[in-house]
MARDOFI-812703 format. One record per residue (C-alpha): residue number from 1; y negated, z, x. Coordinates in nm, 2 decimals, padded with zeros to 4 digits. Layout:
N
NUM, Y, Z, X
...
***
This chain:
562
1, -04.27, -00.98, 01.51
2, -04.31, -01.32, 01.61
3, -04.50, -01.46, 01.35
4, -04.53, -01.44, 00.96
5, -04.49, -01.69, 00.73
6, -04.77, -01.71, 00.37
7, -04.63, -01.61, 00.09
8, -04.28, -01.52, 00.23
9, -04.10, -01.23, 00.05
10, -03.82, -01.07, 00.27
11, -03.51, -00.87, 00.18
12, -03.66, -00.52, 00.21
13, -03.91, -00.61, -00.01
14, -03.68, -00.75, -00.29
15, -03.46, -00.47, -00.24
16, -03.70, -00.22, -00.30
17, -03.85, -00.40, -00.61
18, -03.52, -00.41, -00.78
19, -03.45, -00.06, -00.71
20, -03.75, 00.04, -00.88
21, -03.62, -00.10, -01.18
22, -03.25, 00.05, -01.12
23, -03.44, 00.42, -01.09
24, -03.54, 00.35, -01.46
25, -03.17, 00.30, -01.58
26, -03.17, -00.03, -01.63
27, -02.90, -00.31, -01.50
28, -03.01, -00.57, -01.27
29, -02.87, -00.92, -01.24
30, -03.03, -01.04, -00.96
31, -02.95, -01.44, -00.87
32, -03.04, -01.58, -00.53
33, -03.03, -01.96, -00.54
34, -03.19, -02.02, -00.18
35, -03.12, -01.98, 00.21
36, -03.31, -01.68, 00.43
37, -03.59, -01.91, 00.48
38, -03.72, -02.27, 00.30
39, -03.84, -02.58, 00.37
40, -03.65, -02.87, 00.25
41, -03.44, -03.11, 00.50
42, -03.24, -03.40, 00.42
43, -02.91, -03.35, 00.47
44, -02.59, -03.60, 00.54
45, -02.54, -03.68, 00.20
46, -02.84, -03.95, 00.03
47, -02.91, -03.74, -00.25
48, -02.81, -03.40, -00.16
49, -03.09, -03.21, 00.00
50, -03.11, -02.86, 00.17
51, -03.34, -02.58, 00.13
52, -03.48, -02.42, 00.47
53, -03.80, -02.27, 00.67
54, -03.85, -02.45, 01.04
55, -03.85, -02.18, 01.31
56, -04.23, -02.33, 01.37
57, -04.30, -02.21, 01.01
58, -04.22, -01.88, 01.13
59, -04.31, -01.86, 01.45
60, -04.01, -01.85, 01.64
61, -03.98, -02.02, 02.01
62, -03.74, -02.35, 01.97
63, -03.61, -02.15, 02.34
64, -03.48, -01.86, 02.10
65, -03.29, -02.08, 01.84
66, -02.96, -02.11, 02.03
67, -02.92, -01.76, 02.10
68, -03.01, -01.71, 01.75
69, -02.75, -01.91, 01.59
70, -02.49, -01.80, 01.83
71, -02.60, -01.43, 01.66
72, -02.56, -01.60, 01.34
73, -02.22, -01.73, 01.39
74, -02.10, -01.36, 01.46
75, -02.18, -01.22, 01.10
76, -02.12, -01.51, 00.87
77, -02.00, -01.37, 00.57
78, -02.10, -01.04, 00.52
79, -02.29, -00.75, 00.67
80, -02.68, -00.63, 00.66
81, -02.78, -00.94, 00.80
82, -02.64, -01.17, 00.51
83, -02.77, -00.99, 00.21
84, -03.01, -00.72, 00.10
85, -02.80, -00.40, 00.06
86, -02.86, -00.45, -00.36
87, -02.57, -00.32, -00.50
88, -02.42, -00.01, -00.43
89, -02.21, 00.16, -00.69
90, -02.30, 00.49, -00.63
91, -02.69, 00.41, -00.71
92, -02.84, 00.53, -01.06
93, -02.77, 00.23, -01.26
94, -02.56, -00.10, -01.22
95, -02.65, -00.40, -01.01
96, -02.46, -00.74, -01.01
97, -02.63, -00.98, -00.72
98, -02.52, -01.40, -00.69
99, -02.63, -01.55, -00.38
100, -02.58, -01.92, -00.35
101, -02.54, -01.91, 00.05
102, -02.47, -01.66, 00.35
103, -02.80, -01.58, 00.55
104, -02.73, -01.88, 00.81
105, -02.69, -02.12, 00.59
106, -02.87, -02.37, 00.33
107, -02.85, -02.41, -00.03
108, -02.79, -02.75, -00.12
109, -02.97, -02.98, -00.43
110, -02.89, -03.27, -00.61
111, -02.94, -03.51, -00.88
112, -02.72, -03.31, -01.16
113, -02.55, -03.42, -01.35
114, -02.40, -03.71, -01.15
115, -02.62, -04.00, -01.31
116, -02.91, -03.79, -01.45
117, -03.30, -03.82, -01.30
118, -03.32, -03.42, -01.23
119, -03.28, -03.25, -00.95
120, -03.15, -02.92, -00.92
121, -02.99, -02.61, -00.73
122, -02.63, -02.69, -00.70
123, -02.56, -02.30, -00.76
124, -02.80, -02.27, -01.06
125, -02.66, -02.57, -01.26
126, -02.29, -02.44, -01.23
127, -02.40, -02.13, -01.29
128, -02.58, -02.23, -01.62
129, -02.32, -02.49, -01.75
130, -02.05, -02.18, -01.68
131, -02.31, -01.98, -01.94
132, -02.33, -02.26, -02.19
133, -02.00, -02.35, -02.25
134, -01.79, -02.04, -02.19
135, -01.68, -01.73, -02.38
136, -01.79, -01.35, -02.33
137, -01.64, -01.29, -02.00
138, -01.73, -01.04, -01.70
139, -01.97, -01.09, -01.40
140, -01.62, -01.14, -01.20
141, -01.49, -01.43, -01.42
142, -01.81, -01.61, -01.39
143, -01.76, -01.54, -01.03
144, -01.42, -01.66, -00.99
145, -01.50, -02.03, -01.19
146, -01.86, -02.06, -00.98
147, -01.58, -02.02, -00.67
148, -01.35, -02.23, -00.82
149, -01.58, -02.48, -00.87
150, -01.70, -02.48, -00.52
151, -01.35, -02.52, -00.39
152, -01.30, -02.84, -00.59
153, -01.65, -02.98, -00.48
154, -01.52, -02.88, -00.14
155, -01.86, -02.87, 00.00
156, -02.06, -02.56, 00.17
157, -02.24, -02.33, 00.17
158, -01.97, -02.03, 00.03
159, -02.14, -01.87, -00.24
160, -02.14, -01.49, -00.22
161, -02.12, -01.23, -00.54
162, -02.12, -00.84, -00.52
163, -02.20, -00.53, -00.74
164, -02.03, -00.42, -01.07
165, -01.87, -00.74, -01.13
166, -01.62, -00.60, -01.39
167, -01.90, -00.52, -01.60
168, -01.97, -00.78, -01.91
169, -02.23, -01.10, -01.90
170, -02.54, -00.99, -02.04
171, -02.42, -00.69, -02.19
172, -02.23, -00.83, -02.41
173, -01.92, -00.68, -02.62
174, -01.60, -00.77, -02.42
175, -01.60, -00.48, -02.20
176, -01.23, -00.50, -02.10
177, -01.18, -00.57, -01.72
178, -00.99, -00.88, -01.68
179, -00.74, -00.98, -01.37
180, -00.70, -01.28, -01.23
181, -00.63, -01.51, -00.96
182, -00.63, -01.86, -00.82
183, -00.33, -01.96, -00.79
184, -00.17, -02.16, -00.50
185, 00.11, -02.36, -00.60
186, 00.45, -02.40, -00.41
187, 00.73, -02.64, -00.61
188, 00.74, -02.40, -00.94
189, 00.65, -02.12, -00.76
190, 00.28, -01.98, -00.81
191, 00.13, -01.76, -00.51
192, -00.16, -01.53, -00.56
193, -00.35, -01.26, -00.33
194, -00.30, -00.98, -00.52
195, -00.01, -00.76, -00.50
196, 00.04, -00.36, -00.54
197, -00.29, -00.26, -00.42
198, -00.41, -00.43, -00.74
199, -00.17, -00.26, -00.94
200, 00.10, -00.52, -01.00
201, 00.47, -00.44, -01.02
202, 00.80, -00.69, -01.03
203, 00.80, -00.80, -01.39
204, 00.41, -00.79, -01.45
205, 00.30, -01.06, -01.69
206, 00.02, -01.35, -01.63
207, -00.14, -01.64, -01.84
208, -00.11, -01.95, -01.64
209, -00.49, -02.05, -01.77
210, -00.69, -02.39, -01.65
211, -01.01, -02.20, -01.56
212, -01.14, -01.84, -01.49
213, -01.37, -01.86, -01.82
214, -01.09, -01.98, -02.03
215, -00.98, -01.79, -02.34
216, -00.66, -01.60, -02.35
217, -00.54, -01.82, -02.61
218, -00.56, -02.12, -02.39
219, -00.23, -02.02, -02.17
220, -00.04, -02.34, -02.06
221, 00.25, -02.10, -02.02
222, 00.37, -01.79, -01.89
223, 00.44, -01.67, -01.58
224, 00.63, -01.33, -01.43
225, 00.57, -01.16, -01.07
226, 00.91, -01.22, -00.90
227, 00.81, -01.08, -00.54
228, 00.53, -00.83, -00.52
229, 00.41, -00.71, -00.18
230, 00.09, -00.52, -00.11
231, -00.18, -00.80, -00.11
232, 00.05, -01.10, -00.25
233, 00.29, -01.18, -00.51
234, 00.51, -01.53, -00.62
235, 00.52, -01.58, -00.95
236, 00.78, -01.80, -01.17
237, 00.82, -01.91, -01.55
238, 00.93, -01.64, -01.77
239, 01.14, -01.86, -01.88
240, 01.29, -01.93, -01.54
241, 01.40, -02.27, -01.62
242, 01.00, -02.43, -01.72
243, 00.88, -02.60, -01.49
244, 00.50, -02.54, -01.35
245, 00.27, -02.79, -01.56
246, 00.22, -03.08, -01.32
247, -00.15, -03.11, -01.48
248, -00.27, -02.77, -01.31
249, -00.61, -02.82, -01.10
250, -00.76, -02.62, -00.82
251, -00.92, -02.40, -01.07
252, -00.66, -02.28, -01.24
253, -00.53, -01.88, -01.30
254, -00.30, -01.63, -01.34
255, -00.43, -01.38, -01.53
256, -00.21, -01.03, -01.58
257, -00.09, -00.95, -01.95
258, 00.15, -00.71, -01.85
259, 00.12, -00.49, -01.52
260, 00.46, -00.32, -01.51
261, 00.32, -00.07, -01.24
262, 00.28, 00.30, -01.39
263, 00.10, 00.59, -01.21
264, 00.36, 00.90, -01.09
265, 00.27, 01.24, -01.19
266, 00.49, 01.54, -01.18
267, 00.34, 01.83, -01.41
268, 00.46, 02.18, -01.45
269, 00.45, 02.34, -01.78
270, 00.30, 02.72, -01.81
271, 00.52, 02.94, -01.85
272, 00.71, 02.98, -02.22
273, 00.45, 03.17, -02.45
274, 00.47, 03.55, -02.53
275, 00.51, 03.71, -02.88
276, 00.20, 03.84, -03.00
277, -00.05, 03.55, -02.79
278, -00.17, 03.22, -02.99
279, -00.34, 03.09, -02.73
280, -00.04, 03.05, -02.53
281, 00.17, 02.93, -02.88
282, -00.10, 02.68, -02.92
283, -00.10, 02.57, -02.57
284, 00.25, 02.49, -02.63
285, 00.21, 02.32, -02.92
286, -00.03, 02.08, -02.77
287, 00.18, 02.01, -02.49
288, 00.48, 01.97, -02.72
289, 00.32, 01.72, -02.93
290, 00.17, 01.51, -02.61
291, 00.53, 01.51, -02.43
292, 00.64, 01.35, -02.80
293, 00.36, 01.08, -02.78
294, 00.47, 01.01, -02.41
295, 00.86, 01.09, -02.39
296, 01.00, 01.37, -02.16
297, 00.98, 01.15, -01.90
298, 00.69, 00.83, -01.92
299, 00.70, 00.60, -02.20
300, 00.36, 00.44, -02.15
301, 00.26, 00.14, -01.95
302, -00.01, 00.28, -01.74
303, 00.14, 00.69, -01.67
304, 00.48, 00.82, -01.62
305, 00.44, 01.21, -01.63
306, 00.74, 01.43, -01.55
307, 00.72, 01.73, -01.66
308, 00.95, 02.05, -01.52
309, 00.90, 02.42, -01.50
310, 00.70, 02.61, -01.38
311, 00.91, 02.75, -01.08
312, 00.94, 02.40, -01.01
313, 00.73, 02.18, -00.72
314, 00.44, 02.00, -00.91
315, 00.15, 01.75, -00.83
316, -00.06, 01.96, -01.06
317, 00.01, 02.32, -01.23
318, -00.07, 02.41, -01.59
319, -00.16, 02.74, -01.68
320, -00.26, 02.98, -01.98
321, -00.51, 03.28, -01.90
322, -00.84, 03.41, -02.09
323, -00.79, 03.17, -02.37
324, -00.79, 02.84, -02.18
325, -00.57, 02.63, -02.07
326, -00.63, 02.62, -01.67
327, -00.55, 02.29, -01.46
328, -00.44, 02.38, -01.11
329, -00.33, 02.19, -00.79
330, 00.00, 02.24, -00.64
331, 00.01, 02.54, -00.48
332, -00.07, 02.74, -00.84
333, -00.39, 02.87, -00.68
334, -00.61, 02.99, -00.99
335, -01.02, 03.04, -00.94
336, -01.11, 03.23, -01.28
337, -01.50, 03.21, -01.21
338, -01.74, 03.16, -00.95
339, -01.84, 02.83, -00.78
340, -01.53, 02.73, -00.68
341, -01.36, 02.79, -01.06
342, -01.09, 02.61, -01.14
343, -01.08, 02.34, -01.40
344, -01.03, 02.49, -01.79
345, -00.99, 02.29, -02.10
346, -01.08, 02.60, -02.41
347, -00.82, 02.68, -02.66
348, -01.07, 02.73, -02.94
349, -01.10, 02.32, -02.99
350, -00.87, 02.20, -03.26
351, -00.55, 02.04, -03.08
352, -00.61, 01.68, -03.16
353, -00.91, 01.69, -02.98
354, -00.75, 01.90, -02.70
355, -00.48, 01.68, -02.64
356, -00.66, 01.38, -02.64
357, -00.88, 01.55, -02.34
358, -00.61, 01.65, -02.15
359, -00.40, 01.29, -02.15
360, -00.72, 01.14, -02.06
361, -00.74, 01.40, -01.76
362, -00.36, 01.35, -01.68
363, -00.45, 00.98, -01.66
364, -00.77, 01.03, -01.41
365, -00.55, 01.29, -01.19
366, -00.30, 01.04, -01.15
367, -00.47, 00.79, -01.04
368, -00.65, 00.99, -00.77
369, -00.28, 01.16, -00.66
370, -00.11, 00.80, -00.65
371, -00.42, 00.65, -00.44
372, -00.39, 00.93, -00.16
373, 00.00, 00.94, -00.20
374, -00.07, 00.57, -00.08
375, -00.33, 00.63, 00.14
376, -00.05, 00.91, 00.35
377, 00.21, 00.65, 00.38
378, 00.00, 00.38, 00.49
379, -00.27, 00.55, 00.67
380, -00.07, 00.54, 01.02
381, -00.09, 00.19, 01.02
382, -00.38, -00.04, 01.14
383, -00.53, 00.25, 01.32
384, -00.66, 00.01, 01.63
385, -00.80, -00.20, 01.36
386, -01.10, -00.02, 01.19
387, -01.32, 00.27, 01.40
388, -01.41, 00.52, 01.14
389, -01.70, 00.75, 01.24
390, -01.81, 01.05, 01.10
391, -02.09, 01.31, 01.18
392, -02.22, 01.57, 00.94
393, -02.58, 01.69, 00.93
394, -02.60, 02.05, 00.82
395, -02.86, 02.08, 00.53
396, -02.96, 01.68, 00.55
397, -03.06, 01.62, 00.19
398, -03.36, 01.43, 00.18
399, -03.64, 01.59, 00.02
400, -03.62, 01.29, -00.28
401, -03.24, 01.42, -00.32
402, -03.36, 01.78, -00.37
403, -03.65, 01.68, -00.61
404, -03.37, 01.54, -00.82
405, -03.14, 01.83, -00.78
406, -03.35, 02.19, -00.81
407, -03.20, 02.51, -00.72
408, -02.90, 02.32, -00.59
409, -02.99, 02.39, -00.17
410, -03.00, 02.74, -00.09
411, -03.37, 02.77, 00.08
412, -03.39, 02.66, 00.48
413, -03.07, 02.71, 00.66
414, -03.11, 02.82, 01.00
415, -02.86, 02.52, 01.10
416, -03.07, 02.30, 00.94
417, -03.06, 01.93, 01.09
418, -02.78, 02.03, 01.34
419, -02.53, 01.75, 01.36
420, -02.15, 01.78, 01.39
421, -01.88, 01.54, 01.44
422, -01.60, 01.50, 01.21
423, -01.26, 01.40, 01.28
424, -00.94, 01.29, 01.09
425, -00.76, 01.54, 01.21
426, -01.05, 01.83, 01.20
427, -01.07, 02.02, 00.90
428, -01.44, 02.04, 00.82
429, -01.59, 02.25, 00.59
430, -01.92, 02.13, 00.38
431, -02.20, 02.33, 00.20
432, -02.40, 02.18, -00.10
433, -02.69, 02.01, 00.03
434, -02.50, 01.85, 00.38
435, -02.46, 01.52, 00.41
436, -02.19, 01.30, 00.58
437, -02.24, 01.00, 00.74
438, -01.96, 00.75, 00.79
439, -02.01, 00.42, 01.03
440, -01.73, 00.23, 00.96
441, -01.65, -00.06, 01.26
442, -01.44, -00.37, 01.24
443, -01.24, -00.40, 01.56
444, -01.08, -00.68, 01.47
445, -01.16, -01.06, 01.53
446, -01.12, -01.12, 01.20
447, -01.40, -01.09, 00.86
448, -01.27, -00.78, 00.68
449, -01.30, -00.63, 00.30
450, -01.35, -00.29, 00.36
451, -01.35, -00.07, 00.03
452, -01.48, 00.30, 00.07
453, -01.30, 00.51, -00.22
454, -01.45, 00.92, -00.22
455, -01.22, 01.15, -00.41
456, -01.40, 01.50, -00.52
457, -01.25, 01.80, -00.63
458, -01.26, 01.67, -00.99
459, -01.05, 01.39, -00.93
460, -01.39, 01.19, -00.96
461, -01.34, 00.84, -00.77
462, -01.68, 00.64, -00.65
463, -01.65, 00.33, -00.48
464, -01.83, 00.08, -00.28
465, -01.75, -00.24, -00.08
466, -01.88, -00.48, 00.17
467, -01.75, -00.76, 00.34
468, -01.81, -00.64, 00.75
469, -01.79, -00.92, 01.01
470, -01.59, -00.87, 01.35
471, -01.75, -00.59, 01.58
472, -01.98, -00.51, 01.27
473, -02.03, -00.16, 01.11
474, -02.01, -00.09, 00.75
475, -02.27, 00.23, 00.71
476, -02.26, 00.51, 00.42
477, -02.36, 00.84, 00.31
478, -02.26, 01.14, 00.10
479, -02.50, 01.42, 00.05
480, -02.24, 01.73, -00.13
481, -02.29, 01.84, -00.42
482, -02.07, 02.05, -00.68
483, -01.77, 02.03, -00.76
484, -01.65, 02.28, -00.48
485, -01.33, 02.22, -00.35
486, -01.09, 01.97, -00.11
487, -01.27, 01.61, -00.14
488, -01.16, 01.28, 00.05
489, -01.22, 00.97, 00.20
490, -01.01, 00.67, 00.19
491, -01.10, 00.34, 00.36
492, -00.92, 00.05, 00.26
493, -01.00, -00.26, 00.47
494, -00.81, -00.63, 00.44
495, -00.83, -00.92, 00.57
496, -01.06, -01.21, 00.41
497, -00.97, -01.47, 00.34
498, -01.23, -01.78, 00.31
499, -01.27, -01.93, -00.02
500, -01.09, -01.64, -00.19
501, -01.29, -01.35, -00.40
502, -01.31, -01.06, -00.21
503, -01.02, -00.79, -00.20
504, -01.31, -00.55, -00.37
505, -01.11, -00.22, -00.52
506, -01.40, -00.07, -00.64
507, -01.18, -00.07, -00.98
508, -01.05, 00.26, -00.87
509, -01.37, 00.44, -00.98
510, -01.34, 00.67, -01.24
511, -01.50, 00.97, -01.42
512, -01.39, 01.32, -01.33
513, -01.18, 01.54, -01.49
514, -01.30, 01.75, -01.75
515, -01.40, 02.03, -01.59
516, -01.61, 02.34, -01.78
517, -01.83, 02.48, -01.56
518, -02.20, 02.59, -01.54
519, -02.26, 02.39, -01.22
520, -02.48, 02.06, -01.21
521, -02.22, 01.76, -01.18
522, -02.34, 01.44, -01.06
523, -02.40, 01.08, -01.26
524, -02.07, 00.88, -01.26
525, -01.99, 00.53, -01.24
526, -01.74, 00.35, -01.36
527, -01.48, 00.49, -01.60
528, -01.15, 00.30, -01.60
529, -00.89, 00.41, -01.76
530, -00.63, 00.15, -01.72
531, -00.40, 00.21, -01.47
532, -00.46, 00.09, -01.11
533, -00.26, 00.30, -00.93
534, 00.11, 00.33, -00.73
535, 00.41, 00.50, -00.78
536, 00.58, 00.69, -00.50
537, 00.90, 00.45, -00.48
538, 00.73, 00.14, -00.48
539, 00.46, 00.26, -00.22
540, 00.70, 00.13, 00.06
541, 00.88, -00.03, 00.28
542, 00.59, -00.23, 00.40
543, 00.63, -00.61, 00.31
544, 00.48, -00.93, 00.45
545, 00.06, -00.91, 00.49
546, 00.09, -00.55, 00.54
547, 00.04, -00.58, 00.90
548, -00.31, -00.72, 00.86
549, -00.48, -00.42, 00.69
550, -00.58, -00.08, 00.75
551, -00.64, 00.21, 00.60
552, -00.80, 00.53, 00.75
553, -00.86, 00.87, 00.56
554, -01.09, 01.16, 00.62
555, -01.02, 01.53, 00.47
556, -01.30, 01.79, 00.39
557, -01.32, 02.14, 00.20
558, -01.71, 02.19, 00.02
559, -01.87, 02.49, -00.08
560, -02.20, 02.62, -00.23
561, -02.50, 02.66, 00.02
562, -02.53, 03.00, 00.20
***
């Protein structure tokens, strides 16, 4: 250390005081109006000041700034050095974090409003007129108009936002995610970055809105995706003669009504039920009545299931046995007890309540089939772009992770601690109580979203995300727990793009199945269950902005501790 400074408080510290609060259940919303350091410089501007600490303040040589700044430059934007690692999905409760500036740079001040006598953070007073005058909204709406509010002040420092941003303001009622994006305009054609990998299809629906915080009902007309590709789609009047309102500022949106992208799944039926068996009569019944509510073939918005025999080849294979009604994967292979049982839904419920379980478990399977379905098309491509590496520690849980989960490790392995590396094309297999570490690099010369997406064997989806400079790593780790079974890894990283929210597709988490078992299962995260997922024909060809991302995947089979 080269010197301290009185009274500083450093990211560690503030990290570790907000997780004490997370490890009680509660959600933080942690807001960050200042620079890595404070004293307070005039800046360019008369009455725009900047908040900083002088190198002398801290004890730093003036010989070491250059090199230090030149260090700077090289993670602007993201990375351990620009923010205290606050929130991470997979921790016990939510987190949101604001910051009003990157690491290496200052938060400005000013007399607010223009004309007033008070000075104050430029973050903090658009942040609190956003509060005072706007309806319920999400953490990502206010997000979106602090960003859009930025880009028509058209002054730094970028303001950066992570965490659960779909989650509501202040806890508040309206809990429905809402999608929406600033819209570039080109003659009456309206450009946004968002495109299949936010689940929007030709035909999806947007309200052309003036703000992100604006009410639905404030729509200055409609528009309709007319080209989608996989990070960006055009959009046009529905009307296709209207003209795009000539009054529309930098911070208006285009926020989807209508997705008209459905999730594929192919389900085979048991087989037809015997004389002289009601559990396999009421199975059918069940199944009858939900392929009514749904059509033979898809008729809601956010699933299309197709349902064939069960000689026929399936993404996942019904079955009736022991009075339950058994979910199985493709290959038909059945489990009927033991740790690695197979998922069971019991007959003994009454059907409404057994049919709402299982079209809420179709839903979740879906989405986790249709997210590796894309993730095996695309997964070839960008390889040179993103260095995934993975090593597995035999028997690595920390002793903090086995106070919170007894009985769970089997005792001291006598591999304990060895390390193993783990390959895309290895298959690895993973007891209870291991733990996977994943350093994922940035190869290009470009800033990077990277979102991590883990798949277990209950169709479970946990996410996380960070923004990873050029030549940076993005670190994570997964100690195994039940469900046994084939889990994955996808790693979805795209190019950012400055100015822009993040291309953060932690929206993919989701609750697990509804398995029956006698086995611990982990705390989940976020439950969604609108669709955010791709169908097999519209997965490919690859269109324009394709070429920039990347997408790697790891494969691994987990069972119980020796």
């Amino acid at each position: 250390r080269l010197g301290t400074a009185v009274n500083a408080i450093v990211d560690d510290e503030v990290g570790a005081a907000l997780g004490a609060i997370r490890v009680q259940g509660a959600f933080v919303w942690a807001v960050f109006d200042s620079c890595h350091a404070g004293t307070v410089t005039r800046g360019v501007e008369t009455d725009v000041v900047y908040r900083r600490v002088s190198p002398d303040d801290l004890g730093i040589p003036a010989a070491a700034m250059p090199r230090s700044s030149a260090d700077a430059s090289g993670h602007r934007g993201g990375g351990d050095i620009e923010k205290p690692r606050l929130a991470n999905s997979m921790a016990p409760s939510g987190m949101v974090a604001f910051f009003a500036a990157k690491s290496n740079e200052s938060a400005p001040e000013e007399t607010l409003p223009k004309g007033g006598r008070k000075r104050h953070g430029l973050f903090t007073f658009t942040l609190a007129e956003a509060l005072a005058n706007a309806p319920p909204m999400s953490y990502r709406q206010l997000s979106d108009h602090i960003r859009n509010r930025y880009a028509v002040i058209a002054r730094p420092p970028e303001p950066q936002f992570e965490g659960d941003l779909d989650a509501p303001v202040w806890g508040s009622k309206e809990d429905r995610r809402v999608w929406q994006w600033r819209i570039e305009r080109d003659g009456n054609v309206a450009r946004i970055a968002a495109g299949r990998l936010q689940g929007i299809g030709v035909g999806a629906e947007f309200a052309l809105l003036p703000g992100a915080t604006a009410r639905d009902d404030a729509s200055l007309a409609c528009l309709r995706a007319r080209t989608v590709n996989l990070d960006e789609s055009l959009l046009e009047p529905c009307d296709g003669t209207r003209f795009l309102p000539d009054r529309l500022t930098k911070e208006a949106v285009a926020r989807l009504t209508k997705p008209a992208l459905r999730l594929d799944l192919k389900v085979a039926l048991p087989r037809p039920p015997q004389s002289g068996k009601p559990a396999e009569h009421k199975a059918a019944g069940i199944l009858d009545a939900l392929k009514r509510s749904r059509g033979d073939s898809a008729s809601s918005e956010s699933l299309k299931i197709t349902w064939v025999p069960a000689e026929q080849p399936a993404d996942l294979r019904l079955m009736v046995a022991n009075d339950r009604l058994w979910l199985l994967p493709p290959t038909g292979e059945w489990v009927a007890e033991g740790p690695y049982q197979s998922p069971w839904h019991g007959l003994d419920k009454d059907e409404q309540t057994l049919q709402q379980k299982l079209s809420a478990d179709l839903l979740r399977i879906a989405k986790a089939v249709n997210l590796l379905r894309l993730g095996s098309i695309l997964a070839v491509h960008g390889q040179e772009k993103v260095q995934l590496n993975a090593r597995i520690v035999r028997d690595g849980a920390s002793d903090e992770w086995r106070a919170r989960h007894p009985g769970l490790c089997a005792g001291k392995q006598a591999d304990k601690g060895r390390t193993e590396s783990m390959t895309a094309t290895s298959h690895a297999r993973l007891r209870a109580c291991d733990t996977l570490h994943i350093d994922i690099r940035n190869e290009t010369a470009h800033t990077m979203d990277m979102t991590i997406l883990y798949i277990d064997a209950d169709y479970r989806i946990q996410a996380a995300y960070q923004r990873v400079e050029p030549g940076k790593e993005y670190p994570q780790s997964i100690t195994m727990t039940p469900p046994f079974g084939r889990e994955h890894l996808v790693v979805i990283a795209v190019p950012a793009q400055r100015g822009a929210p993040p291309v953060d597709l932690s929206f993919y988490a989701q609750a697990g199945i509804g398995r029956q078992r006698a086995g611990p299962v982990t705390a989940i995260g976020t439950l969604l269950e609108e669709a955010g997922g791709f169908s097999q024909t519209r997965s490919a060809p690859l269109k324009q902005g394709s070429e920039a991302m990347a997408i790697r995947m790891l494969h691994w089979d987990v069972g119980p501790a020796r």
